[in-house]
KOLTOR-857441 format. One line per 10 residues: number of its first residue (from 1); for each residue x, y, z of N, C-alpha, C, O, CB. Coordinates in steps of 0.2 Angstrom, whole numbers. Glycine has a CB too. Example, Ala and Ser with C-alpha at 12.3 -4.5 7.8 and 13.67 -1.06 7.14 Angstrom:
1 = 66/-28/39/62/-22/39/66/-16/39/71/-17/42/57/-22/45; 64/-11/35/68/-5/36/64/0/39/67/6/40/70/-3/29
//
This chain:
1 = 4/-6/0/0/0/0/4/6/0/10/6/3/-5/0/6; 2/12/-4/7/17/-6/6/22/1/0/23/2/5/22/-13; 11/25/5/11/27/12/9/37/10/11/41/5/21/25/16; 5/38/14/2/42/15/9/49/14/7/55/12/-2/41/21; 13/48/16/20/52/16/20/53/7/19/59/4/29/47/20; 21/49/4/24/49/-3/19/54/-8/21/56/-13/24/41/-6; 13/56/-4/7/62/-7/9/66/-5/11/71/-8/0/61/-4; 8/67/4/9/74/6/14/72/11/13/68/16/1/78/9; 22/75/10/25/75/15/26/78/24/27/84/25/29/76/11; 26/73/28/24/76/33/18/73/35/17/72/41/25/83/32
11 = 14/72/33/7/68/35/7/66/40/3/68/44/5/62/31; 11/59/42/12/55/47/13/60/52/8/61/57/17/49/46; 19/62/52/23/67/57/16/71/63/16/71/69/28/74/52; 11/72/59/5/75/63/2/71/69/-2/72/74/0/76/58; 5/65/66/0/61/72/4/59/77/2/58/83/-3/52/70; 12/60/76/15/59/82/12/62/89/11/58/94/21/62/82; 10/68/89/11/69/95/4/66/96/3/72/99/13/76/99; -1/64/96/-7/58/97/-4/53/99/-5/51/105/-12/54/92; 2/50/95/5/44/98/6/46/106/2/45/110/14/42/95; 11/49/107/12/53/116/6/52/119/5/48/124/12/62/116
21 = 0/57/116/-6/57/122/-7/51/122/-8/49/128/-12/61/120; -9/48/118/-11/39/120/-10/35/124/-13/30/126/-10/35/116; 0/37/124/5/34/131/1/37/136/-1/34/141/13/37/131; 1/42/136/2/47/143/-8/47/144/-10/48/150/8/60/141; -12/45/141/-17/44/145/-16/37/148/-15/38/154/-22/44/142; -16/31/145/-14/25/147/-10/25/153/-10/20/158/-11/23/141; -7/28/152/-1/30/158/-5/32/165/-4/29/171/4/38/156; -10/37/163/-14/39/171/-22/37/169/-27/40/172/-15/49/173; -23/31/165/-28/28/166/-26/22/171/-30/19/175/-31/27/160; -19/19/171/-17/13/174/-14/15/181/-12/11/185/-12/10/169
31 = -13/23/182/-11/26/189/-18/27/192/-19/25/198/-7/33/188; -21/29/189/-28/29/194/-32/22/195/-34/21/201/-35/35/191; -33/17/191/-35/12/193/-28/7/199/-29/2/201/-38/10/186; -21/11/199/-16/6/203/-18/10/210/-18/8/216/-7/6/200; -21/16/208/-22/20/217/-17/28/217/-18/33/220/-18/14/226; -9/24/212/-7/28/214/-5/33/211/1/35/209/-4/27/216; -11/37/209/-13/47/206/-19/47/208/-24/43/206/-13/51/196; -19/52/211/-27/54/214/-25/61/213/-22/65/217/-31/51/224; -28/63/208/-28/69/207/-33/74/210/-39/72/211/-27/69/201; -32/81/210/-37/86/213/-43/86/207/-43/82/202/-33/95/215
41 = -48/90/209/-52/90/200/-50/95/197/-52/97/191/-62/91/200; -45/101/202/-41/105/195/-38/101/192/-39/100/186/-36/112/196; -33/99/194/-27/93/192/-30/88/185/-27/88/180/-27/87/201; -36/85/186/-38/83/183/-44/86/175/-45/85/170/-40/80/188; -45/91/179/-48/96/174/-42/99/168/-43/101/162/-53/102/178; -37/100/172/-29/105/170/-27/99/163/-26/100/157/-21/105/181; -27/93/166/-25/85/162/-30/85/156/-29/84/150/-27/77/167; -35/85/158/-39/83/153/-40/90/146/-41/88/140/-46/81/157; -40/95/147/-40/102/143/-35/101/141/-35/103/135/-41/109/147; -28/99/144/-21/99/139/-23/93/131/-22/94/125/-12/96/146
51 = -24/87/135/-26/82/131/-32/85/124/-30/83/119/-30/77/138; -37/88/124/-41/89/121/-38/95/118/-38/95/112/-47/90/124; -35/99/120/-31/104/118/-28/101/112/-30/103/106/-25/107/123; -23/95/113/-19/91/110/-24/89/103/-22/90/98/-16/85/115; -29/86/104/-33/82/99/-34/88/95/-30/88/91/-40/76/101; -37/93/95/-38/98/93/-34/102/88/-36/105/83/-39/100/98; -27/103/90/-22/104/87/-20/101/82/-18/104/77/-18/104/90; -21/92/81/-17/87/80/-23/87/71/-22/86/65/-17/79/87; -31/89/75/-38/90/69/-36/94/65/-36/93/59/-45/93/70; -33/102/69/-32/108/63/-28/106/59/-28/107/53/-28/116/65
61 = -22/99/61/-17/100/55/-18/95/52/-14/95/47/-11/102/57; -22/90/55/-24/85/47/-29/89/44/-32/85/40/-27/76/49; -31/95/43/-38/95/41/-35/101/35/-37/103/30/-43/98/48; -30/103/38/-23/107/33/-20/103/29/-22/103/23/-17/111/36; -16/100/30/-15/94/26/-20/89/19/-19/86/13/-14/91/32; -28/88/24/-30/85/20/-32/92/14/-35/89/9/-35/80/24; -32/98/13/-33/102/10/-29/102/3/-31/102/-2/-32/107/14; -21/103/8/-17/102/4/-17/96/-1/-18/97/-7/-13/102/8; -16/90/3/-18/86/-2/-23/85/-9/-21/81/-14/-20/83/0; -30/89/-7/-34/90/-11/-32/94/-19/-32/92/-25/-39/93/-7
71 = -28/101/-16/-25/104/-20/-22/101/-24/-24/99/-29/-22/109/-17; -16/99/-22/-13/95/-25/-14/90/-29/-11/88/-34/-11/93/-21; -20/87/-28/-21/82/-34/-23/87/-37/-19/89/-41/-27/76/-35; -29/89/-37/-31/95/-42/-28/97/-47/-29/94/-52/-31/102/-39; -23/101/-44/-16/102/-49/-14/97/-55/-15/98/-61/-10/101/-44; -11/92/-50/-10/84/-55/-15/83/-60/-12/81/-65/-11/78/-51; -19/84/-59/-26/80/-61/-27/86/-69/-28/85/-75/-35/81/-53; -25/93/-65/-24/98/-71/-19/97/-76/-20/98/-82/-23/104/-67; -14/96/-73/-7/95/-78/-8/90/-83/-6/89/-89/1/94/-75; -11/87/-80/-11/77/-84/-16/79/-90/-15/77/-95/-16/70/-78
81 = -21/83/-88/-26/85/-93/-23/86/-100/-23/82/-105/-29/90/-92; -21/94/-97/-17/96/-101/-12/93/-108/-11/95/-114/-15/99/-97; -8/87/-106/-1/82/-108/-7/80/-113/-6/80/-119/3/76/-101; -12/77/-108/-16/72/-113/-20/75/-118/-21/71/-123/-21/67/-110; -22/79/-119/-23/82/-124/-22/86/-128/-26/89/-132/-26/82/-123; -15/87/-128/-10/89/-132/-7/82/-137/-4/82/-142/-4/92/-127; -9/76/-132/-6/69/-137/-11/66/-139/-10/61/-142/-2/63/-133; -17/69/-138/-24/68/-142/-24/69/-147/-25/66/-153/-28/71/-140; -24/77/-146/-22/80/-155/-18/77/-158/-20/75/-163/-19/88/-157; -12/75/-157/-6/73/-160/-9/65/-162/-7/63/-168/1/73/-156
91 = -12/61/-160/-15/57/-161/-21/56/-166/-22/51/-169/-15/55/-156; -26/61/-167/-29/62/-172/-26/64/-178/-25/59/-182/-34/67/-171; -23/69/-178/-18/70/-184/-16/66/-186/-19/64/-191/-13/74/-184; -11/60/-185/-8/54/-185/-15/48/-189/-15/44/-193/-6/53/-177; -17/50/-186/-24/44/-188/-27/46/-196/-28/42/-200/-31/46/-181; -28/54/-195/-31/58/-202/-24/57/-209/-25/59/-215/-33/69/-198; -18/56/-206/-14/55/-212/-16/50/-217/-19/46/-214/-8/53/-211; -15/50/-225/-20/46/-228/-12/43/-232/-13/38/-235/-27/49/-233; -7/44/-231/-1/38/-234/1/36/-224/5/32/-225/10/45/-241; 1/35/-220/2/33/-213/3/25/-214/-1/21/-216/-5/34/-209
101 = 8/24/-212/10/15/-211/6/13/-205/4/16/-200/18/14/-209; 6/6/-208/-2/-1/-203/4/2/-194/2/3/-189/-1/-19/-207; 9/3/-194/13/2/-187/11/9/-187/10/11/-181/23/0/-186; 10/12/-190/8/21/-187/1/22/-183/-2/24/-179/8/27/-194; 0/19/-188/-9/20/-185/-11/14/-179/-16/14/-176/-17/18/-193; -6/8/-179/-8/3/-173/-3/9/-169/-8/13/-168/-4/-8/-173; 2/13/-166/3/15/-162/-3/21/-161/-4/22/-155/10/17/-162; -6/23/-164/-9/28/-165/-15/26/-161/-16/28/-155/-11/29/-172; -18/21/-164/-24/19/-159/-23/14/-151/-28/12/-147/-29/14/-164; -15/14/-150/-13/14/-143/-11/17/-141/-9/15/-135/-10/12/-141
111 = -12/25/-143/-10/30/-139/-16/33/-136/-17/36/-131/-6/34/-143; -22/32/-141/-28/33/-140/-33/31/-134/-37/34/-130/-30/31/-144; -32/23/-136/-34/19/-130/-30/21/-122/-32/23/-117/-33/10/-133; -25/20/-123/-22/25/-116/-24/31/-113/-26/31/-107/-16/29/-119; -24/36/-117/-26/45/-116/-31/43/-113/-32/45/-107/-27/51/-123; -36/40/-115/-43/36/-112/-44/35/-106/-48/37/-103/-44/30/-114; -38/31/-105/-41/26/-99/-38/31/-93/-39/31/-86/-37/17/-100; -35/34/-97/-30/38/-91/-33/45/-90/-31/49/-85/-23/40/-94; -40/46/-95/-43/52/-93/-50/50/-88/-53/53/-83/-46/57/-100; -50/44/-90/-56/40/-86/-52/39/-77/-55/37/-72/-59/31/-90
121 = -46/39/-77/-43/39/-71/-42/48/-67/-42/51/-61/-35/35/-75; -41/48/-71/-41/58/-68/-46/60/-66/-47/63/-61/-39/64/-72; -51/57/-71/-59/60/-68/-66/56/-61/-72/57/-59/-64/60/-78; -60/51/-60/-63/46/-57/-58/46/-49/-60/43/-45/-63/39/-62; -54/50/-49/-50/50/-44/-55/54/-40/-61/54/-41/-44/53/-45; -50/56/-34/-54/58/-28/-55/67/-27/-50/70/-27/-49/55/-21; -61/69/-26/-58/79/-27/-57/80/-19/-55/85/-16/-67/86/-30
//
């Protein structure tokens, strides 16, 4: 499976610090059920607001990211267009030659069937 880095670099890096909080709850979920943190309810309220703070933070920036990402295909999705139908025309013309050799017009109509499948791939991707 193609890793989420190789799209948008830095992706993963966002979730680290979740990794953390997930320890460090775990951590004082297994201290208060051992006895030993008995926290005040600021103490506890102070813990929990840093924690949500944290998830909060961690949403803005996958939510930037996933933005980014979007852009980014966009983009792709734009340029690719563009390529293909620059080799479109060139592939009609090619096709419309009336001295054209049987190997010109079989590459011809494999270049065709291509641009095709590949516009049906751009337009079928994700916005």
């Amino acid at each position: 499976m193609e890793s989420t880095d190789s799209l948008v670099p830095g992706y993963r890096s966002v979730f680290i610090p979740l990794d953390g909080l997930q320890d460090a709850l775990g951590e004082r979920c297994r201290a208060l059920s051992a006895g030993s943190w008995q926290p005040s309810v600021g103490e506890l309220e102070e813990t929990l607001r840093r924690m949500v703070d944290q998830v909060v933070t961690t949403r803005h920036a996958v939510d930037a990211l996933q933005r980014a990402h979007r852009e980014e295909r966009r983009r792709l999705g734009h340029d690719m267009r563009v390529a293909l139908g620059a080799i479109a025309g060139w592939v009609h013309i090619l096709k419309l030659e009336k001295n054209a050799s049987e190997n010109v017009l079989r590459a011809a109509d494999v270049l065709d069937r291509n641009v095709r499948t590949l516009t049906k791939v751009i337009e079928s991707g994700p916005s």
